[in-house]
C-alpha positions as a Markdown table, in Angstrom:
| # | Residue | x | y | z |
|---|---|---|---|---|
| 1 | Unk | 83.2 | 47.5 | 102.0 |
| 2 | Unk | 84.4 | 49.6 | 105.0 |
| 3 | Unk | 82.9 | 51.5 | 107.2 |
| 4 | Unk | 81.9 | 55.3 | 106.1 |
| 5 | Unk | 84.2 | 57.4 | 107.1 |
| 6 | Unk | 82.4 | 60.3 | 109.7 |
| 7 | Unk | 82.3 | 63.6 | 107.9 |
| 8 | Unk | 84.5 | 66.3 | 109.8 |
| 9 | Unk | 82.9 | 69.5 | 110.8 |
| 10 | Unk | 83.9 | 72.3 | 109.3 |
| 11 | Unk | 83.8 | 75.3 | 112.1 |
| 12 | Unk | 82.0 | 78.4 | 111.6 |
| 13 | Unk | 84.5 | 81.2 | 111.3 |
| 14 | Unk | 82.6 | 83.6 | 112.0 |
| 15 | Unk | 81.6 | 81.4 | 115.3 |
| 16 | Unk | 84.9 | 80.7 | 116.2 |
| 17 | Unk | 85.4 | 84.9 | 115.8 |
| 18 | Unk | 82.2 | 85.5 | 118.4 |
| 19 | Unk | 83.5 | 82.5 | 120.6 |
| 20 | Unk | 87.1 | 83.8 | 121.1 |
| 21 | Unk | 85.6 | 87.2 | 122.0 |
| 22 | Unk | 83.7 | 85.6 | 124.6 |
| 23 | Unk | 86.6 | 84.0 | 125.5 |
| 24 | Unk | 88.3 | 87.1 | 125.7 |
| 25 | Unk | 86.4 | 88.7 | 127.8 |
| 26 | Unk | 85.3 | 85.7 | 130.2 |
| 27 | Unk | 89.7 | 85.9 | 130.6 |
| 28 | Unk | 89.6 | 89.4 | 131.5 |
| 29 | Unk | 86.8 | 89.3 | 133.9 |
| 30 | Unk | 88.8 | 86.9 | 135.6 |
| 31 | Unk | 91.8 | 88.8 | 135.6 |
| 32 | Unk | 93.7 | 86.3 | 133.2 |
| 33 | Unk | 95.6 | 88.7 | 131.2 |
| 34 | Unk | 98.0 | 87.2 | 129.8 |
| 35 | Unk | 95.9 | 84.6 | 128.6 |
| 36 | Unk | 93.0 | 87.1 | 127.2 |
| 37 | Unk | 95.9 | 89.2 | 125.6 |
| 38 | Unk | 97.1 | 85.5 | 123.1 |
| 39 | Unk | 93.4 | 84.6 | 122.7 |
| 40 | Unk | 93.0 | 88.6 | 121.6 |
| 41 | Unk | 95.5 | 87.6 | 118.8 |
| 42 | Unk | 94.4 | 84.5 | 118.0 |
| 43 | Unk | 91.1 | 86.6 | 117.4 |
| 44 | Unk | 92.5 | 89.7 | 115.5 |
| 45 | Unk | 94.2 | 87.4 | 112.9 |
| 46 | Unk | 91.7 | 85.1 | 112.8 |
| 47 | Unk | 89.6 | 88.2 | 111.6 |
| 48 | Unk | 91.7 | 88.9 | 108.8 |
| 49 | Unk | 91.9 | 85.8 | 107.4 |
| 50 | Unk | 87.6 | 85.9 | 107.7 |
| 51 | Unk | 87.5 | 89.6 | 106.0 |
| 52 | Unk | 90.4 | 89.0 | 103.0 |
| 53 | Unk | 88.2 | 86.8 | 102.3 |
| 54 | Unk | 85.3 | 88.5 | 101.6 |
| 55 | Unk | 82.1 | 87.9 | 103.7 |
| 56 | Unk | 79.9 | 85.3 | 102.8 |
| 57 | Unk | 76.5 | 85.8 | 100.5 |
| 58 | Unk | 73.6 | 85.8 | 103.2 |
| 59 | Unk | 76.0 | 86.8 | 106.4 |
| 60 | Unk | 76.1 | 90.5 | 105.8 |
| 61 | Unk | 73.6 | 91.3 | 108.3 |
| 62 | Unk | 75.0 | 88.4 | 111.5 |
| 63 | Unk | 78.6 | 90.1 | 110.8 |
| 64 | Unk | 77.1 | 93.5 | 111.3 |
| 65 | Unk | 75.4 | 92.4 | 114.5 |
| 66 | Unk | 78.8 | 90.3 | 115.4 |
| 67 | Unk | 80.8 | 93.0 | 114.6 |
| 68 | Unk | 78.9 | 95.7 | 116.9 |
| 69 | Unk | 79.0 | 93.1 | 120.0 |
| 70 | Unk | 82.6 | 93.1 | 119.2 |
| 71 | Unk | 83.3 | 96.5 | 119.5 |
| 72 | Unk | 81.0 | 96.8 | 122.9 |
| 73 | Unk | 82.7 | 93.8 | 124.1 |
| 74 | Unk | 86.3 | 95.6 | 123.6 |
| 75 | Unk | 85.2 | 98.9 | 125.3 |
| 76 | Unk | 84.6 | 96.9 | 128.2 |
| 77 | Unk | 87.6 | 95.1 | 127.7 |
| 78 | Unk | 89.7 | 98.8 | 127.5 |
| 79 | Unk | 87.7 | 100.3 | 130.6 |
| 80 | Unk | 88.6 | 96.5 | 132.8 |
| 81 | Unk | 92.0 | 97.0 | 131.6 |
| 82 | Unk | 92.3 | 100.9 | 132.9 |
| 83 | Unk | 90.8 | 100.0 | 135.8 |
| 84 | Unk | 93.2 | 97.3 | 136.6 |
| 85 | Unk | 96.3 | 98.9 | 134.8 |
| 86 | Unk | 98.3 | 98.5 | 137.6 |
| 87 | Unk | 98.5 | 95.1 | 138.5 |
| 88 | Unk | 98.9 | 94.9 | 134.6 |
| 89 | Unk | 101.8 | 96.1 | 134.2 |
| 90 | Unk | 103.4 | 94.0 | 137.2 |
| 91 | Unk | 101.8 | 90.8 | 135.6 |
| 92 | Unk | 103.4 | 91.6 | 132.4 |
| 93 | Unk | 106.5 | 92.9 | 133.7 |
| 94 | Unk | 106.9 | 89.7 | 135.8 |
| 95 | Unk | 106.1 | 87.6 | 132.8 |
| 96 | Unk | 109.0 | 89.2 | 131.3 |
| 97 | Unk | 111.7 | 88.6 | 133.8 |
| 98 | Unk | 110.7 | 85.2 | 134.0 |
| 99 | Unk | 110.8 | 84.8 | 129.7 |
| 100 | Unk | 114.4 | 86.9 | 130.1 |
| 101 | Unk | 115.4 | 84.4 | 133.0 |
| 102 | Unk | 114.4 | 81.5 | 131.2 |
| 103 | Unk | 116.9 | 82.9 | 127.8 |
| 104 | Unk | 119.4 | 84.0 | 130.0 |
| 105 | Unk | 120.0 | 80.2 | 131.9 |
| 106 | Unk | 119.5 | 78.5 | 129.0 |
| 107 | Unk | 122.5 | 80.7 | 127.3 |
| 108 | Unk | 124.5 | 79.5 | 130.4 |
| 109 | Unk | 123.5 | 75.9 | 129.8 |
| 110 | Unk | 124.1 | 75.6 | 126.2 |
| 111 | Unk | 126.9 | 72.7 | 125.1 |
């Protein structure tokens, strides 16, 4: 007989929800917008995979409480980004020339 196989671990979802809005926001403080803007996304659909769902029996109240440090968690996120909305829009607008740069030399390249 083999060895038994180790049992994966199935993730939390409703961890991995709390632990990219920490992520999020640990991003942002840094200044790391780009990279707190994907995560953001990663979050917001991993949210409405978790709620089509239907919230688990038992987890009503922990959602509640998640949900709430959430919402705090993306006013702070809003009043960092206001605050920093200029340098904002120059990181995004260079991220942009260099995605349009990258389309327009590889359209020169192409064989």
């Amino acid at each position: 007989m083999g060895k038994p196989q180790p049992q994966p671990q199935l993730r939390d979802p409703w961890q991995e929800i709390e632990d990219l809005s920490a992520a999020v926001y640990q991003l942002a403080a840094q200044s790391r917008w780009l990279e707190a803007t994907e995560l953001y996304k990663q979050r917001h659909s991993l949210l409405e995979k978790f709620f089509s769902a239907g919230v688990p029996a038992g987890q009503h109240d922990r959602v509640r409480s998640g949900i709430i440090h959430i919402l705090q968690c993306d006013d702070a996120l809003k009043t960092m980004a206001e605050f920093n909305r200029s340098s904002l829009v120059e990181e995004f607008q260079e991220q942009n020339k260099r995605g349009n740069a990258a389309k327009a030399y590889s359209k020169t390249h192409q064989f």
